[in-house]
Rosetta silent file (secondary structure, phi, psi, omega in degrees, C-alpha in Angstrom):
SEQUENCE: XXXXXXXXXXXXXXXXXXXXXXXXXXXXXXXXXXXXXXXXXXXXXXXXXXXXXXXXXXXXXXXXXXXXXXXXXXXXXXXXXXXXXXXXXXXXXXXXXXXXXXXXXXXXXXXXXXXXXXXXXXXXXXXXXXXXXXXXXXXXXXXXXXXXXXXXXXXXXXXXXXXXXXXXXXXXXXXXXXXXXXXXXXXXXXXXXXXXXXXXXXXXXXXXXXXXXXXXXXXXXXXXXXXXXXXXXXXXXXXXXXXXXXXXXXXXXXXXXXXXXXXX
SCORE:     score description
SCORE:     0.000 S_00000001
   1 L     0.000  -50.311  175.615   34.226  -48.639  -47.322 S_00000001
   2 H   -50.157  -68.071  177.828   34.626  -49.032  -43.582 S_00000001
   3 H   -56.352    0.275  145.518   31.650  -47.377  -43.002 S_00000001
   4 H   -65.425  -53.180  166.095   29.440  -49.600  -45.234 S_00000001
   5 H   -35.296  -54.290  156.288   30.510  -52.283  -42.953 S_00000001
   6 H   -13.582  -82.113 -167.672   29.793  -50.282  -40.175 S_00000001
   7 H   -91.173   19.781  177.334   26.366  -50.108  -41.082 S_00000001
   8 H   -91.988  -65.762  176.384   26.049  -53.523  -42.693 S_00000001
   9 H   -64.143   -5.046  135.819   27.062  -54.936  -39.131 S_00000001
  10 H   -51.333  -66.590 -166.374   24.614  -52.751  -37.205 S_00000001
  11 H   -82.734   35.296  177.225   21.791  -53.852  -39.189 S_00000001
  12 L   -98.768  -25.151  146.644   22.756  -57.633  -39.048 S_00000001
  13 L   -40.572  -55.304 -176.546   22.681  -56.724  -35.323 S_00000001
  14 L  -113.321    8.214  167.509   19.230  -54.712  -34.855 S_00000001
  15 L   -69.095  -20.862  164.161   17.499  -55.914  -37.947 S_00000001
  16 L    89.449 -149.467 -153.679   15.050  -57.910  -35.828 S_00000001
  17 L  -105.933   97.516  135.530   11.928  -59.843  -37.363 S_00000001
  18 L   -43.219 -108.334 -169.277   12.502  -58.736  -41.306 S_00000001
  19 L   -83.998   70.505 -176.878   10.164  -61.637  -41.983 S_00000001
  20 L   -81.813  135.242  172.670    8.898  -62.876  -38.727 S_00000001
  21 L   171.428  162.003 -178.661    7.291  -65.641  -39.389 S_00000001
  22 L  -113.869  176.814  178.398    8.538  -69.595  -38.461 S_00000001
  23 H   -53.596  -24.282 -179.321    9.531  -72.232  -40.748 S_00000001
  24 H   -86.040   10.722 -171.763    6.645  -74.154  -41.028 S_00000001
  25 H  -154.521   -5.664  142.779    4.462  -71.857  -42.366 S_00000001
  26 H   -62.599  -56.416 -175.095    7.156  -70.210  -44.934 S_00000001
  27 H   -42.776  -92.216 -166.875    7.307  -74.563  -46.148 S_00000001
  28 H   -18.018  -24.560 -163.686    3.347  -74.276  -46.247 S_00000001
  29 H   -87.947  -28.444 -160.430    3.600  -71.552  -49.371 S_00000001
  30 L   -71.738  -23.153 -168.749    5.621  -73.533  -51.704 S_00000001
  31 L   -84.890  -21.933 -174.440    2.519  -76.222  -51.469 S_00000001
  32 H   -44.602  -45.805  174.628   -0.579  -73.471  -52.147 S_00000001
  33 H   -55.464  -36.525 -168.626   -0.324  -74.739  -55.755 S_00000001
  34 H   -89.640   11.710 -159.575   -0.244  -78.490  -55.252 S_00000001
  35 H   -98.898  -55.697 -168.455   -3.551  -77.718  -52.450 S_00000001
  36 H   -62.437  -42.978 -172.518   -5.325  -75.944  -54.760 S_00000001
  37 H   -73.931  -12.963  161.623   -5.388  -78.756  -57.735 S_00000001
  38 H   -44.062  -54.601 -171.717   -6.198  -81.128  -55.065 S_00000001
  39 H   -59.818  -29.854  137.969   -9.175  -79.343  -54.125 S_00000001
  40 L   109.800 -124.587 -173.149  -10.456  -80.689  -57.336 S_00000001
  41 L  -116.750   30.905  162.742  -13.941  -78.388  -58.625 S_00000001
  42 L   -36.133  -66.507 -156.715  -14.992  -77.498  -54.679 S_00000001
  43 L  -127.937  104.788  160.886  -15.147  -73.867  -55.455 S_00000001
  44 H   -20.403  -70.874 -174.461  -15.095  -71.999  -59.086 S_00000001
  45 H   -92.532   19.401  165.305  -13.238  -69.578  -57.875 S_00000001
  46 H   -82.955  -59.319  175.835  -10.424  -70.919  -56.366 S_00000001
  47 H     2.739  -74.277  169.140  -10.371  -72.841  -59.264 S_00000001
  48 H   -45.298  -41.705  165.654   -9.601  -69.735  -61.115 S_00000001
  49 H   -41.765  -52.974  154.232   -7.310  -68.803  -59.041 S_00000001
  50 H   -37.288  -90.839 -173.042   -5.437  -71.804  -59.503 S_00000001
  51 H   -14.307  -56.536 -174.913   -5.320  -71.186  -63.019 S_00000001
  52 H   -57.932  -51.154 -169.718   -4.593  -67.515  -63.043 S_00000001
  53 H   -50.998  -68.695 -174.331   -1.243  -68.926  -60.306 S_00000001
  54 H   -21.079  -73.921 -167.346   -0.597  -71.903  -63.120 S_00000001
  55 H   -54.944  -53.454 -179.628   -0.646  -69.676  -66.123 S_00000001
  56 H   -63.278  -44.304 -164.034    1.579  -66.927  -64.554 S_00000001
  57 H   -63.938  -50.650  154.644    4.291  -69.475  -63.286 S_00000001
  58 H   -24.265  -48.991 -170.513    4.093  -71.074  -67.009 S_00000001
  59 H   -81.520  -53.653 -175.486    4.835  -67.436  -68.735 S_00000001
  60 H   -49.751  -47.234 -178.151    7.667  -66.788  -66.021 S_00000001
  61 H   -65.038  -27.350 -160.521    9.162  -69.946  -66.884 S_00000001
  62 H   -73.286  -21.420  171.024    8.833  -69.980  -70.429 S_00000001
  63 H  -111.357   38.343 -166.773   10.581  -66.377  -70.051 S_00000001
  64 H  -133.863  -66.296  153.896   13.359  -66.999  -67.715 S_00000001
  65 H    17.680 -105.565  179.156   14.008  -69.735  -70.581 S_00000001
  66 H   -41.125  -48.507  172.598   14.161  -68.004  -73.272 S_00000001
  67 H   -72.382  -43.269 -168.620   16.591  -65.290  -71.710 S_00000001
  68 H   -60.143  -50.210 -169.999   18.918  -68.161  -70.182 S_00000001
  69 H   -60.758  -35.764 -168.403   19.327  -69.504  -73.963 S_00000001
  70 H   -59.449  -53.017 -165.653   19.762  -65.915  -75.300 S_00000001
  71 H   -66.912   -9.497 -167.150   22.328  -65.099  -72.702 S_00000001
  72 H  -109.313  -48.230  170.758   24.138  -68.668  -72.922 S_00000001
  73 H   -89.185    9.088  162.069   24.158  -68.248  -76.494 S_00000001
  74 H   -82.611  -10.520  167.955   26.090  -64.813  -76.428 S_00000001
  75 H   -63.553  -60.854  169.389   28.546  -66.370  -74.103 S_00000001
  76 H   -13.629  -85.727  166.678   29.236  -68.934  -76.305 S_00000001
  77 H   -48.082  -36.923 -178.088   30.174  -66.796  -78.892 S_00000001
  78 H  -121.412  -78.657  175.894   31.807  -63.654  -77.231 S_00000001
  79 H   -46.234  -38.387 -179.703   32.243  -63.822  -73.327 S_00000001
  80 H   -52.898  -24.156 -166.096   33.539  -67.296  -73.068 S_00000001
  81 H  -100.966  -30.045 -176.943   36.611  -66.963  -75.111 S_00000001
  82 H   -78.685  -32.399 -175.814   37.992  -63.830  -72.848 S_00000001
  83 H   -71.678  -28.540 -174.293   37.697  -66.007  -69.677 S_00000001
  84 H   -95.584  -24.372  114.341   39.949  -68.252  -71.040 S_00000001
  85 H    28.168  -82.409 -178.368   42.127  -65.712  -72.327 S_00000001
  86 H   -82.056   12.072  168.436   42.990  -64.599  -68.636 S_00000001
  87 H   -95.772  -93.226  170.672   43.654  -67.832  -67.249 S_00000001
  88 L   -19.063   21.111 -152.944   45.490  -68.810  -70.588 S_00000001
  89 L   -39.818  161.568  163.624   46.969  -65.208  -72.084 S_00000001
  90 L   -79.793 -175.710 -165.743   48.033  -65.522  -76.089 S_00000001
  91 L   -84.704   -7.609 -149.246   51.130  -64.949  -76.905 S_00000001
  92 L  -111.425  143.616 -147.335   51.234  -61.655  -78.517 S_00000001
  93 L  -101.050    0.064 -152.139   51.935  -59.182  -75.923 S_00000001
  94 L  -106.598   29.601  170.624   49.697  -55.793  -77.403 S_00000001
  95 L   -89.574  147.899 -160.500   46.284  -58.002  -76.167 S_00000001
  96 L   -97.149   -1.603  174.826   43.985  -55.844  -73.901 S_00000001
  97 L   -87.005  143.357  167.913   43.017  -58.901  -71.210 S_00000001
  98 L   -89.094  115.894 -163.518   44.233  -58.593  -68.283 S_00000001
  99 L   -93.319  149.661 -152.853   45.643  -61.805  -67.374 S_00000001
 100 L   -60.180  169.984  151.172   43.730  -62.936  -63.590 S_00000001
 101 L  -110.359  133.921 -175.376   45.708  -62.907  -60.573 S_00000001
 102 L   -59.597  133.406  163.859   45.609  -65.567  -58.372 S_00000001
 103 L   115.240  -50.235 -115.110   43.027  -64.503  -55.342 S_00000001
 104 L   -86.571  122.180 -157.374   41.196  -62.333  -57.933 S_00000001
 105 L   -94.358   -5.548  175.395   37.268  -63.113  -57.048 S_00000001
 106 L   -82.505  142.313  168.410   36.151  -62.658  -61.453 S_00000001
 107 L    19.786   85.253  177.422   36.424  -66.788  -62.648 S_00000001
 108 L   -92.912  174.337 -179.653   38.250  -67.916  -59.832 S_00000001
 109 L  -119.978   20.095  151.428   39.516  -71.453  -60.012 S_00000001
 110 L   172.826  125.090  178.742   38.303  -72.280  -56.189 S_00000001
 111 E  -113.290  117.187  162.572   36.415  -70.341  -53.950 S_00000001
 112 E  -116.264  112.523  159.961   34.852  -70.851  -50.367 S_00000001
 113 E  -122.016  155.606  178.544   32.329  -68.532  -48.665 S_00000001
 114 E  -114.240  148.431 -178.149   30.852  -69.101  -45.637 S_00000001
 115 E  -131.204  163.673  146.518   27.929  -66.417  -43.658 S_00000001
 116 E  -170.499  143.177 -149.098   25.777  -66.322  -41.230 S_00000001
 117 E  -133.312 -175.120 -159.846   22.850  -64.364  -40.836 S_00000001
 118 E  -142.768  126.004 -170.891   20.168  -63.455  -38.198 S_00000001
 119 L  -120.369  -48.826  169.484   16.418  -62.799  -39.890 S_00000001
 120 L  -133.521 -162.933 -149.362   14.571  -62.395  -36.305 S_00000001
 121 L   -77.979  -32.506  172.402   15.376  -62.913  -32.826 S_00000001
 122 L  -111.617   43.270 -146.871   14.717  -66.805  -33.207 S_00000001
 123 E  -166.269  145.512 -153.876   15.448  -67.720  -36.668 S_00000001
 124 E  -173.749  141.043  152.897   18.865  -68.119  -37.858 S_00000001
 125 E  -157.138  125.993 -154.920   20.929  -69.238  -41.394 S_00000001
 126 E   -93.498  126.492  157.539   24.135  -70.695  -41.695 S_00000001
 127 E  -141.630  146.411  167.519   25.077  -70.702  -45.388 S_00000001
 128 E  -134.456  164.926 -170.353   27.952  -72.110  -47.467 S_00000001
 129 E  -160.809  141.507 -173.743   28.700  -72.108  -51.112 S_00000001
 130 E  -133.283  156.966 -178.432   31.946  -73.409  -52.965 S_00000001
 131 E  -150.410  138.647  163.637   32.801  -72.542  -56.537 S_00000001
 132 E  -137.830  143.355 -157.187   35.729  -74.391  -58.970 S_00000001
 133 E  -175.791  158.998  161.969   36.051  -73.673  -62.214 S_00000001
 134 L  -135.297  114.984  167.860   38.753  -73.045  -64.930 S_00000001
 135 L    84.860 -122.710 -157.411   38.435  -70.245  -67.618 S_00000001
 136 L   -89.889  -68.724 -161.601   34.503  -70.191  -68.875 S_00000001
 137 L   -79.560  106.907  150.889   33.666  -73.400  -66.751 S_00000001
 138 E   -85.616  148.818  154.300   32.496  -73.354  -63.731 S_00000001
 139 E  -118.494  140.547  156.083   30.797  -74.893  -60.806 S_00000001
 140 E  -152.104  178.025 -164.851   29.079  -74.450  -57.640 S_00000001
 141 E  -115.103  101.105  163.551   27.495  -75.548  -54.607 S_00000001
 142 E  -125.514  161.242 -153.860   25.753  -73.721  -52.113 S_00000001
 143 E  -143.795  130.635  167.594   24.263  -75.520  -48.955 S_00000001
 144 E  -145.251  127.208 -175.583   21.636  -73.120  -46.389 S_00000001
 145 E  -134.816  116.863 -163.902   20.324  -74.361  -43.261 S_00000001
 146 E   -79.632  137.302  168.536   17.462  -72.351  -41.844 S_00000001
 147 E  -154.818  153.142 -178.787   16.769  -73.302  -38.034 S_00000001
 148 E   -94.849  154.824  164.000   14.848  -71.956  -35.195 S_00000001
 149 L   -68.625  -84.578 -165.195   16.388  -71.437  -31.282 S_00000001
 150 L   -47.065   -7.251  173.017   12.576  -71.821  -29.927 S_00000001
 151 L  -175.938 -179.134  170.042   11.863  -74.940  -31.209 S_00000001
 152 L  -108.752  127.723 -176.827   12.873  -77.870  -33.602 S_00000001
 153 L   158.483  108.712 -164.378   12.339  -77.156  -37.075 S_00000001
 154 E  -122.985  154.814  177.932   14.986  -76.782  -39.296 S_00000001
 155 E  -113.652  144.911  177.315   14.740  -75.859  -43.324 S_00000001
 156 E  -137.439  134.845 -150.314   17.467  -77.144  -45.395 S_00000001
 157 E  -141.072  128.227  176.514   18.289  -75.632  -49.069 S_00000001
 158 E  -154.390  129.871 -175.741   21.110  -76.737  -51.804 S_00000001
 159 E  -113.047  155.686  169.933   21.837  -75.561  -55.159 S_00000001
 160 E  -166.273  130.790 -119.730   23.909  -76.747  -57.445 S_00000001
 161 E  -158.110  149.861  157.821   24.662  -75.057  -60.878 S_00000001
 162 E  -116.972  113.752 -170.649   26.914  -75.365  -63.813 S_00000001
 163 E  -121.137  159.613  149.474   27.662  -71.940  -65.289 S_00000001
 164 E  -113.414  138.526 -165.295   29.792  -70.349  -68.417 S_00000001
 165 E  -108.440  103.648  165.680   31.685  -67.564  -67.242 S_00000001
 166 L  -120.518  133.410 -151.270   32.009  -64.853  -68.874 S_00000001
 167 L   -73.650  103.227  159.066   34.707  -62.062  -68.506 S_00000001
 168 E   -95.482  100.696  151.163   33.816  -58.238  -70.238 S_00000001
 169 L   113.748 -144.357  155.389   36.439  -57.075  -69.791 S_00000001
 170 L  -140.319   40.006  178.144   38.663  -57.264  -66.906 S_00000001
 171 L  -136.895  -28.470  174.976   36.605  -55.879  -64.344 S_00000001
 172 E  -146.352  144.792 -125.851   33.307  -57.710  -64.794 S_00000001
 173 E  -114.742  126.148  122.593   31.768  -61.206  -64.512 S_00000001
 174 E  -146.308  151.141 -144.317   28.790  -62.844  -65.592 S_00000001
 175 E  -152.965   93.499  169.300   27.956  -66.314  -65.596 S_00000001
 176 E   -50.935  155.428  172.568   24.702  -67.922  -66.679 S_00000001
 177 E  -142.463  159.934 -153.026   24.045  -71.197  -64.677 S_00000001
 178 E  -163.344  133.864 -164.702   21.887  -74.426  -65.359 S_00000001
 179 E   160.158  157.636 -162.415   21.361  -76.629  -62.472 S_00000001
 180 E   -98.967 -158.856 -175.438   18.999  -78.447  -60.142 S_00000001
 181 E  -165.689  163.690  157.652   18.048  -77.489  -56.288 S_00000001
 182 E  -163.796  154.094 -169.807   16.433  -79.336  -53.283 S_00000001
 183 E  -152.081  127.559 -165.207   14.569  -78.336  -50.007 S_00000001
 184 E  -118.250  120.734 -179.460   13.992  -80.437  -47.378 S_00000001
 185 L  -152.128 -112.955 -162.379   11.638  -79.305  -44.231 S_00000001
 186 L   -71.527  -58.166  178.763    8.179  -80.821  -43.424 S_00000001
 187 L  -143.642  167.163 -176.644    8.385  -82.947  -46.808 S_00000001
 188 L   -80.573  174.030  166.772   11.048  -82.899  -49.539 S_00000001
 189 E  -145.055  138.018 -176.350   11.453  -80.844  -53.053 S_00000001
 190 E  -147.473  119.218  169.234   13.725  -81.230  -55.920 S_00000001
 191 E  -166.342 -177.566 -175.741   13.627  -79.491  -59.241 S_00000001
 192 E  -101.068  147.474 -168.512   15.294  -77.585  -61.515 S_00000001
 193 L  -115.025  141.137 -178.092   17.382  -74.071  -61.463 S_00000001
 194 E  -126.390  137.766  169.851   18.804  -71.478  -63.307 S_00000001
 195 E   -96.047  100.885  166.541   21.736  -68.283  -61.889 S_00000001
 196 E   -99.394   99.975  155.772   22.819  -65.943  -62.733 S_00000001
 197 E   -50.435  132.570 -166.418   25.830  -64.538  -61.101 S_00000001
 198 E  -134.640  128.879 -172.105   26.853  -60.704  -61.516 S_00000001
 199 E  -157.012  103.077 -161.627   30.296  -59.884  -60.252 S_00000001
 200 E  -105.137  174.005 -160.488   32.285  -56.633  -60.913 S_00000001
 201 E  -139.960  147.083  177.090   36.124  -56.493  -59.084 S_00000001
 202 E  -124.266  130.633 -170.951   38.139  -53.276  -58.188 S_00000001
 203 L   -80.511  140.325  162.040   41.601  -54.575  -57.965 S_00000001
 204 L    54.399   13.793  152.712   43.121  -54.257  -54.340 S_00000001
 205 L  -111.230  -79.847 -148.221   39.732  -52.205  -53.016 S_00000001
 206 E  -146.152  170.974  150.904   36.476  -54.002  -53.289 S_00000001
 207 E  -156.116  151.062 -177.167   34.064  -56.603  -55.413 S_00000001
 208 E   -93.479  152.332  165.100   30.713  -56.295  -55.923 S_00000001
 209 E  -148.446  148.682  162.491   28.558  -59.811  -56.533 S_00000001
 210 E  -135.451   88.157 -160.300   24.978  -60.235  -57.150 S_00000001
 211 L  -107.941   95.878  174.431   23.534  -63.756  -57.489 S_00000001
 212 E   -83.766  157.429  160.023   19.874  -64.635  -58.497 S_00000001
 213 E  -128.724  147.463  169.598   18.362  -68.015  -58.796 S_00000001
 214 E  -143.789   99.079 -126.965   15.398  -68.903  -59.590 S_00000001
 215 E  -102.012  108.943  178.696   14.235  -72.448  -58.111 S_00000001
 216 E  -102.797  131.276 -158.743   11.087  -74.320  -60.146 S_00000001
 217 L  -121.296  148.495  166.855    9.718  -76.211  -57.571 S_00000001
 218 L   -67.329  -15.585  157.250    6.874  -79.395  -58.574 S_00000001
 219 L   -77.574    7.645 -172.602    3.948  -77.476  -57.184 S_00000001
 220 L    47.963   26.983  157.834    4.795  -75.090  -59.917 S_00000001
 221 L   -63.394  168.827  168.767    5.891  -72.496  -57.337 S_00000001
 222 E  -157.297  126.937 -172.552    8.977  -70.748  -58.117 S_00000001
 223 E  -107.838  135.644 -175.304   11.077  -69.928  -55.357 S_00000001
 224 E   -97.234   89.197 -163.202   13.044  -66.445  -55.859 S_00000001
 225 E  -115.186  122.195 -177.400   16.739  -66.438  -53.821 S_00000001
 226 E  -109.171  120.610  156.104   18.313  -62.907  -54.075 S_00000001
 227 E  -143.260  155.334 -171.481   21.791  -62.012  -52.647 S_00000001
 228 E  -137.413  156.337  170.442   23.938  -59.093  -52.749 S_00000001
 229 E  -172.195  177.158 -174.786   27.184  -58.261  -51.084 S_00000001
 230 E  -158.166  113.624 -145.737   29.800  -56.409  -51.297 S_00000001
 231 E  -120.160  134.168 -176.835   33.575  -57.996  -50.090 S_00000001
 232 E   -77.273  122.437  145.865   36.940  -56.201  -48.842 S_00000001
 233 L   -89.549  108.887  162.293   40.124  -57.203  -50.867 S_00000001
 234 E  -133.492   67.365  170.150   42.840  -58.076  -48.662 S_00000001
 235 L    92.350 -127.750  152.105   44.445  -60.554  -50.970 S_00000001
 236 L  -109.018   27.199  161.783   42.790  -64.042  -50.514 S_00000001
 237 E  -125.109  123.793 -169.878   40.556  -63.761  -47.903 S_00000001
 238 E  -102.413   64.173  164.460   37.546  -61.212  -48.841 S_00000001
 239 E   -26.591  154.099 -165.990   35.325  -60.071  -45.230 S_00000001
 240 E  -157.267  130.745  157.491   31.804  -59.901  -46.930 S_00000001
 241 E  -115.533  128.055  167.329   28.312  -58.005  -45.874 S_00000001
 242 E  -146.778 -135.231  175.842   25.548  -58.599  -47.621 S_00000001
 243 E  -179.912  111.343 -179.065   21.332  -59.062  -47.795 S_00000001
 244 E   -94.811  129.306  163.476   20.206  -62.457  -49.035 S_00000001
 245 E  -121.158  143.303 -179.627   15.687  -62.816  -49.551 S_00000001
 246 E  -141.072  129.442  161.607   14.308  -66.544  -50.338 S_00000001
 247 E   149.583 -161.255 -174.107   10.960  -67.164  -50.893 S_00000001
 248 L  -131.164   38.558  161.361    8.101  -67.017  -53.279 S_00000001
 249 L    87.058  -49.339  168.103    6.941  -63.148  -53.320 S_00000001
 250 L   -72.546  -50.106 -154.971    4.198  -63.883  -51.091 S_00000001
 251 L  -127.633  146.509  134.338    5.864  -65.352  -48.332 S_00000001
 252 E  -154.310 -145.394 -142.264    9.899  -65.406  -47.673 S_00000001
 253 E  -158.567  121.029 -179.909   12.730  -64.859  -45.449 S_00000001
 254 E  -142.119  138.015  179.749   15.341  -61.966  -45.704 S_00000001
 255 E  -147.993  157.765  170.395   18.361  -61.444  -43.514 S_00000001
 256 E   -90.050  155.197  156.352   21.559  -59.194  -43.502 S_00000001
 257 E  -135.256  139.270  174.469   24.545  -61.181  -43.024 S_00000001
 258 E  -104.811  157.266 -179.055   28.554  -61.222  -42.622 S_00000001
 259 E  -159.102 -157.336 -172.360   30.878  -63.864  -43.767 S_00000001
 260 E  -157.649  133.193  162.386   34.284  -64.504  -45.699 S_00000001
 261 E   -92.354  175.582  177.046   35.448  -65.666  -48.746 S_00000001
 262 E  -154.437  119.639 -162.446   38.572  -67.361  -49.533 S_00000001
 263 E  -114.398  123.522  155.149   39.474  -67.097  -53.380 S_00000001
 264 L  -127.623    0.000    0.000   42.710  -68.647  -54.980 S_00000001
C-alpha cells in the first residue's frame, strides 16, 4: 500500500504536460457541434459530419438512458433495502448485514474530499466534492476549478447529483445518480448528468472508488469525467491518490492527484 502512494506521488510530481494544451482551446471543443449547425449548408461534407457527430451523441444518450433506468430499477427493488439495513439493522440478530460503522466510506452519512492536482507545468485543479446521505439516499456536490499560472483563464466545473445507494453486500457500493452540471469559462453551460459511483471498502486497510459522469452539454457534446482512487483507512480521515480525465474524447485534461477525505 505504501508503495502505491509512493508511486502515485511521484507521478503527480513528474507527470508533466498529460494534456498540454490551455483552457481556451479545451472550452473551444465542447462548441464544435453548435459551429458546425451554424455553418448552415456551406459545405456537404461538414454537413455530414455534423450529422454523423449528432446521430452518435443521440445513440450514446439514448443508451446511457436506458442503462441508468435498468440499474435504478434494480436498486429499487434489491440494493436499496440493504443500505438501509446497515444504517437501521432489524432486529433479529442471525441477519448477514453488517451494520456500517461510523467513518466507514460505503453510504456514508457526510463526507468531504478535497485534491489537488497538477496536469502540466502551468495548469492546475483544485477540486472539492461533499456527499450526505442516509441509508439508499444520497447527495452530492462536487465543485473543480481549472486555472492557469501563465495567464488568466480559469475553467470552472460543478456537479450535482442525487443517487440511490446501493449496498451488495458489506463490502461494496454502487450508486446510480441523476443530476444536472454547469461549466463556466469563455461562455457558460448547464445541462443535465448522470453517475455512477463504484466503491468497494476493506475494513481498517483500504477503499477503492470509481466515479463516472457523464455531462450532456447543449451543443450536444457529452463531456466524459473519469476518476479513480484509491484511499488509506486510518479511521475518519482517508489520504487519497488518484487519476481524474475530463473532456470529450477528442480533447480533455487528465491529472494525477492527492487529497483527503473525511467520512463520519
Amino acid at each position: 500500500m505504501k508503495i502505491f502512494f509512493i508511486l502515485m506521488f511521484t507521478c503527480f510530481l513528474f507527470s508533466g504536460p498529460l494534456s498540454a494544451q490551455e483552457l481556451d482551446s479545451f472550452e473551444d471543443s465542447f462548441l464544435e457541434s453548435s459551429e458546425e449547425e451554424e455553418k448552415g449548408g456551406t459545405e456537404d461534407a461538414e454537413n455530414e459530419d455534423g450529422y454523423e457527430d449528432d446521430e452518435e451523441s443521440e445513440g450514446l444518450a439514448e443508451l446511457l438512458l436506458e442503462l441508468f433506468v435498468r440499474l435504478t430499477w434494480y436498486a429499487v427493488a434489491y440494493g436499496g433495502s440493504y443500505s438501509n439495513d446497515r444504517v437501521d439493522p432489524p432486529n433479529y440478530s442471525d441477519y448477514y448485514i453488517r451494520p456500517r460503522r461510523t467513518g466507514e466510506p460505503l453510504i456514508p452519512i457526510f463526507r468531504s474530499d478535497t485534491s489537488f492536482g497538477i496536469i502540466d507545468p502551468e495548469l492546475y485543479a483544485a477540486d472539492q466534492r461533499f456527499e450526505v446521505g442516509y441509508g439508499a439516499i444520497g447527495f452530492t456536490g462536487r465543485y473543480t476549478l481549472f486555472f492557469e499560472t501563465d495567464r488568466i483563464s480559469n475553467l470552472h466545473l460543478w456537479e450535482t447529483y442525487i443517487h440511490y445507494r446501493m449496498s451488495l453486500g458489506n463490502a461494496l457500493e454502487v450508486s446510480p445518480g441523476f443530476g444536472a452540471f454547469g461549466m463556466e469559462g469563455k461562455a457558460e453551460y448547464k445541462g443535465f448528468s448522470l453517475s455512477l459511483p463504484v466503491k468497494m471498502y476493506v475494513p481498517d486497510a483500504f477503499a477503492l472508488e470509481a466515479i463516472t459522469a457523464f455531462n450532456f452539454y447543449p451543443t450536444e457534446v457529452v463531456g466524459t469525467d473519469f476518476d479513480i482512487s484509491l484511499m488509506l483507512d486510518l479511521g475518519r480521515i482517508y489520504p487519497k491518490a488518484g487519476y481524474r480525465i475530463y473532456g470529450t474524447g477528442t480533447s480533455f485534461l487528465e491529472t494525477f492527484y492527492l487529497g483527503c477525505s473525511f467520512i463520519y
